[in-house]
N, C-alpha and C positions, 0 to 999 in steps of 0.2 A: 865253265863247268865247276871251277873251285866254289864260286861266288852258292850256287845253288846246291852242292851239298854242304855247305857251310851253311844256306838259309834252312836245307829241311832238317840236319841236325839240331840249329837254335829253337825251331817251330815244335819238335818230337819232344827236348829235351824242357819245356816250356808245359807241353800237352801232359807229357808222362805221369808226372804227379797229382793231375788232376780226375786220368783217367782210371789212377790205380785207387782214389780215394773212392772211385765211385761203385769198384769193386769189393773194398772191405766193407760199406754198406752192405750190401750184399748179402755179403757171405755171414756180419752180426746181426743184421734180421733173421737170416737162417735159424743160424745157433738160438737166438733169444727162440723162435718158432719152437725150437726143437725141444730144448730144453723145457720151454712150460706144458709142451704137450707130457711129458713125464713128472714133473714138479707136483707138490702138496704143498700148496702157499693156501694163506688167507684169503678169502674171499677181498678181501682189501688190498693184498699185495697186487691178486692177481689182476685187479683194475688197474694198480700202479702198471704195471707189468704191458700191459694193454693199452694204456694209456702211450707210455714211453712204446709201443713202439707201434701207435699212431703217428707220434709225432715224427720217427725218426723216418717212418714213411715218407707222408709231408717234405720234410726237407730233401730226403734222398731225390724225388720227384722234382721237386727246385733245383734238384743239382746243387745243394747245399750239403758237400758231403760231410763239414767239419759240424755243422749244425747237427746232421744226421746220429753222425757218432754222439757225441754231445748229450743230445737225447736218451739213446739209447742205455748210457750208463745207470741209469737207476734201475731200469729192467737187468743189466747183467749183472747188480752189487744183490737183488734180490734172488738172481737165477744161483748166482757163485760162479759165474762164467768169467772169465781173465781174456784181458783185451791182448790178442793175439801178434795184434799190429804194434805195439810198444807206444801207444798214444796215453 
């Protein structure tokens, strides 16, 4: 009994941080959404903007969530959105 909550502990404690990364995805596609549906950017940003969170699609979809974030930073340095998660 020890041996198996000692394995699903190791497996949770393993899972956890990959399942929480795919959440902050997430919720900074959101924000970036939300934020440019209100924004006055350049017709240039707004491509940047579009662009970045093409990409951060893409990877999120890969399960690529550190690429995801990653991406997404030039859409929030344009929006003026502050990365929530401390990355």
């Amino acid at each position: 009994m020890k041996v198996s909550l000692m394995a699903a502990a190791i497996i949770l404690a393993v899972a956890a941080p990959a399942m929480a990364g795919g959440g902050h995805c997430d919720e900074d596609i959101a924000a970036v959404d939300k934020a440019l549906s209100a924004a006055k950017l350049s017709d240039a940003d707004v491509a940047t903007v579009k662009a970045a969170r093409a990409s951060a699609e893409e990877a999120h979809v890969a399960k690529k969530f550190e690429e995801c974030e990653k991406a997404l930073e030039p859409a929030q340095k344009l929006l003026g959105l502050k990365d929530k998660h401390g990355h």
